[in-house]
C-alpha positions as CSV (number, residue, x, y, z in Angstrom):
1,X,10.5,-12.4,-5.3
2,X,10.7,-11.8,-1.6
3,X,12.9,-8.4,-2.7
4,X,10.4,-7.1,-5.7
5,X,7.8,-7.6,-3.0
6,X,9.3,-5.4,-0.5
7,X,10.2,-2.4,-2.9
8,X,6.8,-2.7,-4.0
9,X,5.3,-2.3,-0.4
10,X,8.1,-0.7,1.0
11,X,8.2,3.3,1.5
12,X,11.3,5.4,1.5
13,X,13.2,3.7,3.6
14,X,13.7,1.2,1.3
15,X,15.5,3.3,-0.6
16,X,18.6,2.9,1.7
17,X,18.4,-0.5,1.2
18,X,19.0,0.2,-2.2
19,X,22.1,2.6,-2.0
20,X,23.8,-0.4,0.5
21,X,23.4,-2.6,-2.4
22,X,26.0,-0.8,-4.2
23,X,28.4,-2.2,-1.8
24,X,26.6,-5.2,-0.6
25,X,25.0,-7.3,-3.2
26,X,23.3,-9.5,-1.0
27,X,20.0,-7.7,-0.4
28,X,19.3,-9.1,3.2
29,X,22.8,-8.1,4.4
30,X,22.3,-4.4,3.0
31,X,18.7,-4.3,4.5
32,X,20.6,-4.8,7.8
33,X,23.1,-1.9,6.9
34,X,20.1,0.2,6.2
35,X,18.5,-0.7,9.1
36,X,15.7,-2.0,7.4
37,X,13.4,-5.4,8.4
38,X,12.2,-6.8,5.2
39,X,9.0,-8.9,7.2
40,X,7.7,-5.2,8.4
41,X,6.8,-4.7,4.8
42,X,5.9,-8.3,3.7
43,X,4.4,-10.2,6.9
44,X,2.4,-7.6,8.8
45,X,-1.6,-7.8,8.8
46,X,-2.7,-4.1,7.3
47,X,-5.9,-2.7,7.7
48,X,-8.7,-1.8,5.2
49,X,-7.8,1.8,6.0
50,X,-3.9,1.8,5.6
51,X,-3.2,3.9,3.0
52,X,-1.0,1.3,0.3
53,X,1.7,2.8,-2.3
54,X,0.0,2.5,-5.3
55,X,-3.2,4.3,-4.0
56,X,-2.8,7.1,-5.9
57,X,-2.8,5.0,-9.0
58,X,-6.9,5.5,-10.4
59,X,-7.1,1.6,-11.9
60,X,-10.6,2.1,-12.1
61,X,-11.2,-0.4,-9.2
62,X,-13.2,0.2,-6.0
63,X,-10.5,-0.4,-3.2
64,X,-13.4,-2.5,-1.8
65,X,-13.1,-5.0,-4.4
66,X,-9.3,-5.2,-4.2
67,X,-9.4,-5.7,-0.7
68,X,-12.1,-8.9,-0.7
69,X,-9.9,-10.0,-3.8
């Protein structure tokens, strides 16, 4: 879970995480070859105006509403 959370708030630098995994299974081990910290993507506080990956996605939501959700 800790993975599908990082590629879905990662940005392309996750990719090279990805390409290490065809030699290194073990995700955390190819984030290192990638130079890539997993928590920068999962644990940091972001603010209202940070512009997220999927914000070009019209859900029909006000980001307002997402963000007290």
């Amino acid at each position: 879970a800790y993975l599908q959370g990082m590629l879905s708030m990662g940005d392309r630098r996750v990719s090279g995480v990805l390409a290490a995994m065809l030699q290194e299974p073990d995700w955390r081990k190819a984030a290192k070859q990638a130079v890539v910290e997993p928590d920068s993507y999962m644990m940091r506080h972001r603010e209202f105006s940070e512009r997220l990956p999927w914000d070009f996605i019209d859900n029909g939501l006000d980001r307002t509403a997402l963000w007290e959700r």
